[in-house]
C-alpha positions as CSV (number, residue, x, y, z in Angstrom):
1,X,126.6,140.8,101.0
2,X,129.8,140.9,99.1
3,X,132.1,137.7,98.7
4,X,135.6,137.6,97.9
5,X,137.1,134.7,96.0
6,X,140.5,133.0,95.7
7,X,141.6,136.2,93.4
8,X,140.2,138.7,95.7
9,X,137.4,140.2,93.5
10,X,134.1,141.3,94.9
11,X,131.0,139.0,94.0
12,X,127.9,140.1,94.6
13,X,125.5,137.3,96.1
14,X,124.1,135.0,93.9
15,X,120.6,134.5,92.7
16,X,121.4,130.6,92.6
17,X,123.7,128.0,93.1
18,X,123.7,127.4,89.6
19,X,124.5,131.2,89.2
20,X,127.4,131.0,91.4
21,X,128.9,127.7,89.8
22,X,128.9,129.3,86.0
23,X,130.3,132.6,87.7
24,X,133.6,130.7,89.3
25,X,136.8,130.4,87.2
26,X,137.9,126.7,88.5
27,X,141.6,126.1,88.6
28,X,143.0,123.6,86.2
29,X,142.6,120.2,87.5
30,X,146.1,119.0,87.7
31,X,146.7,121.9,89.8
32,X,144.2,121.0,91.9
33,X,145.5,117.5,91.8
34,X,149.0,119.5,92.6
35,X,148.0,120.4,96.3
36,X,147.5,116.9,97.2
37,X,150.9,116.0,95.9
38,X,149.4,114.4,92.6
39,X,151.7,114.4,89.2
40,X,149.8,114.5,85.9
41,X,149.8,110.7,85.6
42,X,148.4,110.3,88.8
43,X,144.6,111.8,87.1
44,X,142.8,110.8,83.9
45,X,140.8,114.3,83.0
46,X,136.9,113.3,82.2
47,X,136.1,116.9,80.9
48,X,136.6,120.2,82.7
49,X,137.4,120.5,86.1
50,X,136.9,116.6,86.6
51,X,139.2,113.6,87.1
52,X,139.4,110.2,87.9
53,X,142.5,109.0,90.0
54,X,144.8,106.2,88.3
55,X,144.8,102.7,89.9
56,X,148.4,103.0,90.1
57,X,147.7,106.4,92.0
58,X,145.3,104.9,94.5
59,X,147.3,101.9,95.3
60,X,150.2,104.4,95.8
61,X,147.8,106.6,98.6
62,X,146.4,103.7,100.4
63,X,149.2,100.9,100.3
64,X,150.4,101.4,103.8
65,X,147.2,101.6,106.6
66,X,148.9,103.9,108.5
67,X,149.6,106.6,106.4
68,X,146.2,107.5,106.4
69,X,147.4,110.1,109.3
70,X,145.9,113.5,108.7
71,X,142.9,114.7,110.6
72,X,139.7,113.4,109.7
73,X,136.6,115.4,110.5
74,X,133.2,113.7,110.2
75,X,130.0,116.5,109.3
76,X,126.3,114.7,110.8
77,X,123.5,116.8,112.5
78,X,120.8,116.7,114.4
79,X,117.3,115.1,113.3
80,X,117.2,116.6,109.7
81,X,113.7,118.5,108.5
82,X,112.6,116.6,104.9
83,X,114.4,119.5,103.5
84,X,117.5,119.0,105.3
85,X,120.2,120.7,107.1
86,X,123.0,121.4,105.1
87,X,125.7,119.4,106.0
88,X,127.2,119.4,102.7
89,X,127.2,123.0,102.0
90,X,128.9,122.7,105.5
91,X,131.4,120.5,105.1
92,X,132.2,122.4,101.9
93,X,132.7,126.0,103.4
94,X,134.6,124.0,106.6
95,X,136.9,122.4,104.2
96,X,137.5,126.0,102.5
97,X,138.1,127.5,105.5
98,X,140.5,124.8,106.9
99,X,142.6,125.7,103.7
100,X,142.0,129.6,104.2
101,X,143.9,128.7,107.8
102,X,146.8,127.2,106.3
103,X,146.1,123.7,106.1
104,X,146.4,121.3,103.6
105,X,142.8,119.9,103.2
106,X,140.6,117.7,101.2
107,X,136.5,116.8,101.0
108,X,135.2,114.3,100.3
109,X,131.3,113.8,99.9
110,X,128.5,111.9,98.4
111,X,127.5,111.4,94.3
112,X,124.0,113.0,93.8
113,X,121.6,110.4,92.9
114,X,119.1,111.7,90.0
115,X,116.6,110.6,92.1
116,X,116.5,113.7,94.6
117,X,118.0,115.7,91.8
118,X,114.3,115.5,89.7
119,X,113.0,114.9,93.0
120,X,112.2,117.2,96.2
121,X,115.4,118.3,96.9
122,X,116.9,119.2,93.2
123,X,120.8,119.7,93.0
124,X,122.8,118.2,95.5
125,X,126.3,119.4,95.6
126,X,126.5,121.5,98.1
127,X,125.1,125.4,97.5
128,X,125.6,128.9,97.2
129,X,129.5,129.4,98.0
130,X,130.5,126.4,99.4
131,X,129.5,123.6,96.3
132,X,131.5,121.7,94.3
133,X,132.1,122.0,90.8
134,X,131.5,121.6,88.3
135,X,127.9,121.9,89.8
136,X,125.8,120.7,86.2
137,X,128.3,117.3,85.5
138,X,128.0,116.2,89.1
139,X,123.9,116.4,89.4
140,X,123.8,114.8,85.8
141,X,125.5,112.0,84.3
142,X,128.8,113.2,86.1
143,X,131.6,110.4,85.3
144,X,129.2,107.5,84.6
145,X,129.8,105.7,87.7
146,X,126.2,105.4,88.9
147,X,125.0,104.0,85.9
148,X,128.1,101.5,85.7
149,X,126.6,100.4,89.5
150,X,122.9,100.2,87.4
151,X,124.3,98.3,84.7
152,X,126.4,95.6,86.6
153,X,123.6,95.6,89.3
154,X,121.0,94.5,86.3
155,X,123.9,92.1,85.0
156,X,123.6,90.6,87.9
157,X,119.5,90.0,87.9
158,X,119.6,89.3,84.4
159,X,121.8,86.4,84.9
160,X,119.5,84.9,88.2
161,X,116.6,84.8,86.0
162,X,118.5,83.5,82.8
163,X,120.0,80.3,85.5
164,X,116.0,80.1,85.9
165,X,115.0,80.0,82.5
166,X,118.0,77.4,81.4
167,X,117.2,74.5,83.9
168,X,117.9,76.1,87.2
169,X,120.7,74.0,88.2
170,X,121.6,75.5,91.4
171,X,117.7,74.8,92.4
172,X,116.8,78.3,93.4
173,X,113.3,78.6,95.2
174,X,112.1,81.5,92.5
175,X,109.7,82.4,96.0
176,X,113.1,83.4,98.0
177,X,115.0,85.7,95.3
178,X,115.9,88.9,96.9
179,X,118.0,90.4,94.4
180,X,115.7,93.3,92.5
181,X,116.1,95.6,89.4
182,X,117.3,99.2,89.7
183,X,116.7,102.2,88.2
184,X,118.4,105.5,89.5
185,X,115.4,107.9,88.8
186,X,112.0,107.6,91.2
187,X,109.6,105.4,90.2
188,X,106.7,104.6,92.6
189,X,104.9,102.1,89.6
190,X,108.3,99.9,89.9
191,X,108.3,99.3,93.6
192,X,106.4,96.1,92.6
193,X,106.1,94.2,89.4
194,X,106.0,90.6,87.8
195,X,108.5,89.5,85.2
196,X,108.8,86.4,83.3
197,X,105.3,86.9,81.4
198,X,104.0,85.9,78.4
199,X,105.2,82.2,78.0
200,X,108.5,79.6,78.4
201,X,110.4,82.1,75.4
202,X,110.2,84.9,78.1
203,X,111.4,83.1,81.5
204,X,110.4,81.8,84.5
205,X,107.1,83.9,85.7
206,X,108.1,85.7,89.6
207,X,107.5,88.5,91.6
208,X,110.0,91.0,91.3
209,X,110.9,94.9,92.6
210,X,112.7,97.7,91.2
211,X,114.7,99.8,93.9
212,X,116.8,103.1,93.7
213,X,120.4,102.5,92.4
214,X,121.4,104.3,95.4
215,X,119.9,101.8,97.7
216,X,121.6,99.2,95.7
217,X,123.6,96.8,97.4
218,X,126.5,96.9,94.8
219,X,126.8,100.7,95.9
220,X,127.3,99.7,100.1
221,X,129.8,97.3,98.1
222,X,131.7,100.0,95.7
223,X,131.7,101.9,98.6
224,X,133.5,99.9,100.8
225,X,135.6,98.2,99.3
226,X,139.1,98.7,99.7
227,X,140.6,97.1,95.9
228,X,140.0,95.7,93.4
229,X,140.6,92.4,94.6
230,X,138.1,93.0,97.8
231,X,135.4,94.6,95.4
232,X,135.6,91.4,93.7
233,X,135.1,89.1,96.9
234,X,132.6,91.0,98.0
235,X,130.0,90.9,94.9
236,X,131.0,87.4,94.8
237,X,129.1,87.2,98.4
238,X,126.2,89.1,98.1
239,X,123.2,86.7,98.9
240,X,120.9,86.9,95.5
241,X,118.4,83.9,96.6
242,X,117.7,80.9,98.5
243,X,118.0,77.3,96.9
244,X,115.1,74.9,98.0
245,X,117.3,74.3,101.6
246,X,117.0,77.5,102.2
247,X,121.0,78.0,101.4
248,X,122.4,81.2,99.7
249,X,122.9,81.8,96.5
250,X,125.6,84.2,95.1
251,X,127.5,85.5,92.1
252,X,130.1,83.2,92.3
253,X,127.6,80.5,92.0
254,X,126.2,81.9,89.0
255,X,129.9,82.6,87.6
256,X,128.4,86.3,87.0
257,X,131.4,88.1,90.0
258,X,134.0,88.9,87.4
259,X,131.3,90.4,84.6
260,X,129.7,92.8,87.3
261,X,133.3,93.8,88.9
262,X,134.8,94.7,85.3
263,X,131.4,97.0,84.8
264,X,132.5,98.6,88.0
265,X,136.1,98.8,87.7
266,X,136.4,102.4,86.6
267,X,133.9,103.5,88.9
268,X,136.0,101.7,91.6
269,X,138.3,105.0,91.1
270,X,137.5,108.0,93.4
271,X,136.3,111.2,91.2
272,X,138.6,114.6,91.7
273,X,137.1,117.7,91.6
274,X,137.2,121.1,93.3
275,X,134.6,123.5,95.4
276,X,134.1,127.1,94.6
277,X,137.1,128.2,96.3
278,X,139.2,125.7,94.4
279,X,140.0,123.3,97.5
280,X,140.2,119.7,96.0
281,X,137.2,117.6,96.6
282,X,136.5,113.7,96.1
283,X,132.6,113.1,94.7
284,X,132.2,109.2,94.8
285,X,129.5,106.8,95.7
286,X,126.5,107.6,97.1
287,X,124.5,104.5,99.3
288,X,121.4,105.6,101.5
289,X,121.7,106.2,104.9
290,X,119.5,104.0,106.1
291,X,119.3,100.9,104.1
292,X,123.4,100.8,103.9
293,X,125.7,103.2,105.5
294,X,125.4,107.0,103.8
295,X,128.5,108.3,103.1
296,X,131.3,108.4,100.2
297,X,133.5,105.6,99.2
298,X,136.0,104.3,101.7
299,X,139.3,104.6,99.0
300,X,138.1,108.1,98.6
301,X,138.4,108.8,102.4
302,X,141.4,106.8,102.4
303,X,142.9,108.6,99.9
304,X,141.8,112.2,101.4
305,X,143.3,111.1,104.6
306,X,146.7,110.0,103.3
307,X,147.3,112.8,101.4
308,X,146.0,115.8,102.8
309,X,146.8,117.2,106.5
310,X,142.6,117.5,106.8
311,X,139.8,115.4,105.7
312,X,136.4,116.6,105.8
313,X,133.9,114.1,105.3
314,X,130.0,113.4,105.3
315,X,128.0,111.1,106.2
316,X,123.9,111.2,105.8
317,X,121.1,112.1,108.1
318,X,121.4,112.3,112.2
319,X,124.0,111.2,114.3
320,X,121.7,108.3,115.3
321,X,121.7,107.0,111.4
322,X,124.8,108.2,109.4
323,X,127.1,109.1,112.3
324,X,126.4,105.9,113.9
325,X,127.2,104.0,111.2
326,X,130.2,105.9,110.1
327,X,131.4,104.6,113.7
328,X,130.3,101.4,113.2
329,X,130.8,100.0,110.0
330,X,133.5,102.3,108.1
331,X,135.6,103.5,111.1
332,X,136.2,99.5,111.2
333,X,137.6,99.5,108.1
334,X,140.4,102.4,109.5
335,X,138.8,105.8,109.0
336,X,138.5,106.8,112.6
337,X,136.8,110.6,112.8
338,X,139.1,112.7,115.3
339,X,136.7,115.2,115.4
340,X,132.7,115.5,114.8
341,X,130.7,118.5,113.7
342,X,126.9,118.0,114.0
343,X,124.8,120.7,112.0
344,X,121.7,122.4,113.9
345,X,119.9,125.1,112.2
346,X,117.4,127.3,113.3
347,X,114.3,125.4,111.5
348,X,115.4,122.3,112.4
349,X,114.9,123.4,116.4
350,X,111.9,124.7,115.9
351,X,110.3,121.7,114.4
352,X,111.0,119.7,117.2
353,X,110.2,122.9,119.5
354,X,106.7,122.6,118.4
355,X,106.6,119.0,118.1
356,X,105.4,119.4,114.4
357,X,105.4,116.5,111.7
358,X,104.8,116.9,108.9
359,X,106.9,119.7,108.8
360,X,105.2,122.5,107.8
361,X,107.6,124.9,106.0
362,X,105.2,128.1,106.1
363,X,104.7,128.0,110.2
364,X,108.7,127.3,110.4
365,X,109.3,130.6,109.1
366,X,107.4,132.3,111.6
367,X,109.7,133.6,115.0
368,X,109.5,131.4,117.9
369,X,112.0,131.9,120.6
370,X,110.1,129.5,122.9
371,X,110.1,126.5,120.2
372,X,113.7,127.2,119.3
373,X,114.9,126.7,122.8
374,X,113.0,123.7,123.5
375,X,114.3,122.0,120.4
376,X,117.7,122.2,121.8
377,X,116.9,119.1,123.9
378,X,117.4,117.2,120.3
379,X,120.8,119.1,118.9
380,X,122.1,118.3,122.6
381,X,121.2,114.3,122.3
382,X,122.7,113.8,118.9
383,X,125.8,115.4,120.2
384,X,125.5,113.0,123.5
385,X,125.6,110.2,120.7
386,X,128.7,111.3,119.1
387,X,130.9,112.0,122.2
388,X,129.2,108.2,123.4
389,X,131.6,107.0,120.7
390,X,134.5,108.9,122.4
391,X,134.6,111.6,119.3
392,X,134.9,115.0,120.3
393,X,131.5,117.5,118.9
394,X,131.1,121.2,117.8
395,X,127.9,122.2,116.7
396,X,127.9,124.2,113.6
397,X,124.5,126.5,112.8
398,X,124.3,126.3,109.5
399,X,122.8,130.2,109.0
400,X,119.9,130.2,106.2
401,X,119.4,133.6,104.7
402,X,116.3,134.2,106.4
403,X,116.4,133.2,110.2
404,X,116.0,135.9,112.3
405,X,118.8,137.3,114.7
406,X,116.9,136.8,117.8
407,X,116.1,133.0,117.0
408,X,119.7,132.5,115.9
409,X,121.1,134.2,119.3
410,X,118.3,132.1,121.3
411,X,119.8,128.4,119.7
412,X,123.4,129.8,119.9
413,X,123.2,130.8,123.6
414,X,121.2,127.6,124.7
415,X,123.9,125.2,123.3
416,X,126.6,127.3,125.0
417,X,124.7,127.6,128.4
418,X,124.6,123.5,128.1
419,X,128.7,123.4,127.9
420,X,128.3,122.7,124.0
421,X,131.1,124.4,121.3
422,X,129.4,126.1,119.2
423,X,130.0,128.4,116.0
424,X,127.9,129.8,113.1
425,X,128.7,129.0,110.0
426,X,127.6,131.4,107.0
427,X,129.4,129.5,104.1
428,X,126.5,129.2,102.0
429,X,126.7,133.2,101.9
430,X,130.4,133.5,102.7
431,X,132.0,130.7,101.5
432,X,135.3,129.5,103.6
433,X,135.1,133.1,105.4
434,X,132.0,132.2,106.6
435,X,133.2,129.0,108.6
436,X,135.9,130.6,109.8
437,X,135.4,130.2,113.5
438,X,134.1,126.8,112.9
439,X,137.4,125.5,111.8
440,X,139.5,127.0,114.2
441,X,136.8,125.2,116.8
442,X,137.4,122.3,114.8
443,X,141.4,122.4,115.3
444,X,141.0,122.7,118.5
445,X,139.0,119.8,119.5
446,X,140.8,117.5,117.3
447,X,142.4,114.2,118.6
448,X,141.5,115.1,122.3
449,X,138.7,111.9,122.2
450,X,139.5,108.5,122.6
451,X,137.3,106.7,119.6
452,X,135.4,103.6,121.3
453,X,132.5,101.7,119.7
454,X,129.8,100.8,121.5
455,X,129.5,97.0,120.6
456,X,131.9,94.0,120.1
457,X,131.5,92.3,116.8
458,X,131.8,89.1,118.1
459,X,128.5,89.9,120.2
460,X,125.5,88.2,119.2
461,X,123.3,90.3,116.9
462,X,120.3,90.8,118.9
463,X,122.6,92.6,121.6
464,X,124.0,94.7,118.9
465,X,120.8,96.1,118.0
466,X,119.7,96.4,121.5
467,X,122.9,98.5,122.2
468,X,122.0,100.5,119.0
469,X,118.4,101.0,120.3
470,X,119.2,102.0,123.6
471,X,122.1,103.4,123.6
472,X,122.0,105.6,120.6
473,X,118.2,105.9,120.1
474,X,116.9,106.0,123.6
475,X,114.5,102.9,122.9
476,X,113.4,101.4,126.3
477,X,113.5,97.8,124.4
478,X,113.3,96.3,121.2
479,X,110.4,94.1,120.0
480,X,111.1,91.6,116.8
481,X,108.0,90.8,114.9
482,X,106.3,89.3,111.1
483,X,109.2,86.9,111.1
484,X,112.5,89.3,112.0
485,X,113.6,86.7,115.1
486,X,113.7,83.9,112.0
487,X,115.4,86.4,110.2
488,X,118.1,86.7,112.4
489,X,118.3,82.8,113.3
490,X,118.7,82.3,109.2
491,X,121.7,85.1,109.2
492,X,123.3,83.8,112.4
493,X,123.1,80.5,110.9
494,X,124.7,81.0,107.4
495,X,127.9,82.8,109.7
496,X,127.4,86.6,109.2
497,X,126.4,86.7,113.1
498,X,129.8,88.9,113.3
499,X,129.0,91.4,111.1
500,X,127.9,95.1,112.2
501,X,124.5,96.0,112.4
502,X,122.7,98.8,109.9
503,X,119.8,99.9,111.7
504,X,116.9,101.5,108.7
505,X,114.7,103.6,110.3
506,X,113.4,107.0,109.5
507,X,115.6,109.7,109.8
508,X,113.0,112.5,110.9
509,X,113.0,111.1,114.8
510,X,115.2,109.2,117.6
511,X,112.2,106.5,117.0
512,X,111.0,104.5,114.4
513,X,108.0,107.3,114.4
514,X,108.4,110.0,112.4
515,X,105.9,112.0,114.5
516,X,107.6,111.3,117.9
517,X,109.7,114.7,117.7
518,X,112.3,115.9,120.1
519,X,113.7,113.3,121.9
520,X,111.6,110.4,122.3
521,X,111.6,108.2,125.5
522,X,109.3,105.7,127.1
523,X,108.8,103.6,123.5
524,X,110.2,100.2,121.8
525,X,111.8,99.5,118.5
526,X,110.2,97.3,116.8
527,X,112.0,95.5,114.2
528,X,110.1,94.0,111.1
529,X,113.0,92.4,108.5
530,X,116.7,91.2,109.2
531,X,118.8,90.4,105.8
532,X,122.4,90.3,105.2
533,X,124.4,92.6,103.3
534,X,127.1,90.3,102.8
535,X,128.8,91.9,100.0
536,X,128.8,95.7,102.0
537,X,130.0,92.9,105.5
538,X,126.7,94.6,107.5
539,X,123.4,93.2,108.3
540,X,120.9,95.3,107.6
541,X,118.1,96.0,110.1
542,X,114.6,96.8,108.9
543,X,112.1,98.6,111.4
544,X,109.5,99.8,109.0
545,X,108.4,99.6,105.5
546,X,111.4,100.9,103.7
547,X,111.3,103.5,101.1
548,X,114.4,101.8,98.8
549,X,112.3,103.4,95.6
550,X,110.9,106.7,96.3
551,X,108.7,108.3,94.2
552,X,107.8,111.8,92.5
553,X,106.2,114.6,94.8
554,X,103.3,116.3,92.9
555,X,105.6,119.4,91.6
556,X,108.8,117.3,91.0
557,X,112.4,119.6,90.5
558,X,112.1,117.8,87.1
559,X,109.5,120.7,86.0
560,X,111.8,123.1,86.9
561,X,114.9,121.9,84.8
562,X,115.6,122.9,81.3
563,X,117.8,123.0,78.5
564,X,118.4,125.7,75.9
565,X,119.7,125.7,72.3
566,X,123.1,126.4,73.5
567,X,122.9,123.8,76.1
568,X,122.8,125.4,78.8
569,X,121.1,123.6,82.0
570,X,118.5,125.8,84.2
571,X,116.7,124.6,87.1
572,X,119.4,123.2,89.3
573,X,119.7,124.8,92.5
């Protein structure tokens, strides 16, 4: 099918993403920059089509709390397949078509790791005609800022185990360090190691880990702080060890906070770029959506709200992960969503119509009208959770090129049957004309919720998760074991007892069980791990073994991905 760009010129559809991203003429970026009321000054150009806002520019957008007034729309969906969704190819063709009705509009979404990018999932900005650009530079290196988080992340391990080697004045107990090493690619040999071999010359002996820059605390921390000044407090917190009391030990003890916030000072700025259809877009941060919070940078959002009439942001996985903790943790900090969109799609239905895990991708493909129905039941609870906050939901199905009519028609007219808005959105194919319908439903619904968390801070943290696992889960219970009720004695103790909760669990069910599909009821959270996030001001809530450094599937994307002699990348899709 035939899409028309900004110009109005036919394009025929793609055979990638990667096709479609070398195919688009971006706008300059200062006219980009222009439709959000930017001057020249206000950007520093890092290549084509790319910018980094000033300081001077960011204060300017996010001095006054209130003027963050336009309308922010917050993209989840329902219990993701390991392939996902779509959300950000959806919040990219619903921020395009927000600006095809006349409003001014911005998006703002998550930095691709280069783990999933030579991992399953390849590129990650957003597909077909509704990605942002320039699609190579953001799945690469982009503006440097995730290595800047590696760097002052390893600054800040290198200098626990140099306070070791040099006398240990602050009398660590090397048994309780919980700082690790990180390494933004997957790496299953790192996820445990020993360092300090080899004699007194080469440190203190210790076992040690390697995790996922993206699951790196410093990235909850770039990501929600609101300055400079509060990016620097809040590294200075960040619990590295225990002394011999069984006290913490931070930065600011070692006298390491102002090394690792200068590392991170540029990244600190949010990135400016633009999707297909030349709407501006924000790419900045990236933390995991279960071990921290999944979504973009707060002063990105922040920014996107103050100067733009729209806002369409992301956050990661399910409503009952992302969207939860959007509510939680960065609607605290003044980004309250107006107006929710949760993705369904066709596959994503099935799976839990047949009660399948592991997914298996072949038997999704075949037609099942039947299985599609019954996995409404899970599309309908994740919106339950979102309008339990008091934030209005439209369900968008995001349309893959191959779902049949019939199974398409079945999902649509069981959602609406249930009372549920609903729209299909065919950006990936269309672009903004695609998610036409879906924004107007979006206007609509706008501001007519009444945003209302569903815990006090100043509750005690067990009720917090209780709420979370009962309320937002459907747990019957929760059951604490392998030392989590200590866990949560030693945090309530050291005075983070009023921070938020950040529940990890996996993303593929309600539960903590993958394999419990649909929407689970009649089973108990158990809770394995409690440790503060003091820096990111969450406590973060282990209920399983989790995954903080993935590693390669048998046919990595990395196989696929190529340079030429021209260099010219292939492979990213």
């Amino acid at each position: 099918m035939a899409h028309s760009n900004p110009a109005g010129d036919a394009i025929d559809a793609p055979e990638s993403d990667l096709a479609v991203a070398r195919a688009a003429d971006p706008r300059p970026i200062e006219a980009v920059a222009a439709d959000l009321g930017l001057a020249p000054g206000d950007i520093e150009p890092r290549g084509d089509g790319v910018a980094k806002l000033t300081l001077d520019a960011v204060r300017s957008a996010t001095a006054d709390a209130d003027a963050a007034e336009g309308t922010t729309v917050l993209v989840t969906g329902m219990t993701p397949t390991p392939k996902g969704e779509g959300k950000t190819v959806t919040s990219v063709g619903l921020g395009q078509a927000l600006a095809g009705l006349g409003e001014s509009t911005a998006v703002a979404v998550r930095e691709p790791s280069l783990g999933p990018v030579f991992g399953i999932k390849g590129g990650a900005a957003g597909g077909g005609y509704s990605q942002v650009l320039p699609m190579e530079a953001i799945n690469l290196h982009f503006t440097g800022d995730i290595h800047a988080l590696t760097a002052a992340h390893n600054l800040l391990s290198a200098a626990l185990d140099n306070h070791l080697h040099q006398g240990n004045d602050e009398a660590i107990d090397v048994r309780r360090v919980d700082w690790p090493r990180a390494l933004d690619v997957n790496d299953r040999a790192l996820r445990e190691t020993v360092v300090g071999l080899g004699g007194p010359a080469r440190g203190v002996p210790r076992e040690d880990e390697f995790v996922i820059t993206a699951a790196s605390e410093l990235m909850a921390v770039l990501g929600l702080a609101e300055d400079l000044t509060d990016l620097k407090a809040r590294i200075g917190r960040i619990v590295l060890a225990e002394d011999v009391d069984g006290d913490p030990i931070t930065p600011d003890d070692l006298g390491v906070t102002g090394a690792a916030t200068a590392l991170l000072r540029d990244a600190f700025r949010p990135n400016l770029v633009q999707t297909v259809e030349g709407v501006p877009a924000f790419v900045h941060g990236g933390p995991f959506a279960n071990i921290a919070h999944g979504t973009n940078t707060l002063v990105a959002d922040r920014v996107g709200a103050s100067l733009a009439d729209y806002l369409v942001t992301e956050a990661g996985f399910g409503a009952d992960l992302g969207g939860e903790k959007f509510a939680h943790i960065v609607a605290r900090q003044g980004i309250v969503p107006d107006v929710a969109v949760v993705v369904a799609t066709v596959r994503g239905a099935k799976r839990h119509g047949l009660e399948m895990w592991p997914a298996d991708f072949d038997a999704l493909a075949a037609t099942n009208l039947e299985a599609v129905r019954a996995g409404v039941e899970n599309v309908k609870r994740h919106v339950e959770v979102v309008e339990s906050l008091g934030i209005p939901a439209v369900v968008a199905i995001n349309v893959f090129p191959d779902d049949a009519e019939s199974e398409l028609a079945a999902l649509e007219s069981t959602l609406s049957d249930a009372g549920i808005g609903v729209e299909r959105s065919t950006a990936y194919r269309d672009g903004g004309e695609g998610a036409t319908a879906l924004g107007e439903r979006v206007r609509e619904r706008a501001g007519t919720g009444e945003f209302a968390p569903l815990y006090d801070l100043d509750a005690p943290l067990r009720e917090k998760i209780e709420t979370v696992a009962r309320e937002v889960y459907g747990a019957d219970g929760v059951e604490y074991v392998d030392g989590a009720s200590d866990d949560l004695d030693r945090v309530e103790r050291w005075g983070y007892g009023d921070l938020p909760v950040c529940l990890s669990k996996t993303p593929y069910s309600f539960s903590d069980d993958a394999s419990m599909t649909g929407v689970p009821e009649g089973w108990t959270l158990t809770v394995r791990e409690v440790s503060p996030s003091t820096g990111a001001g969450f406590v973060v809530v282990k209920t399983a073994d989790v995954m903080t450094m993935p590693g390669l599937p048998a046919k990595p994307a990395a196989e696929d991905i190529d340079v030429d002699a021209e260099g010219d990348v292939s492979g990213l899709f």
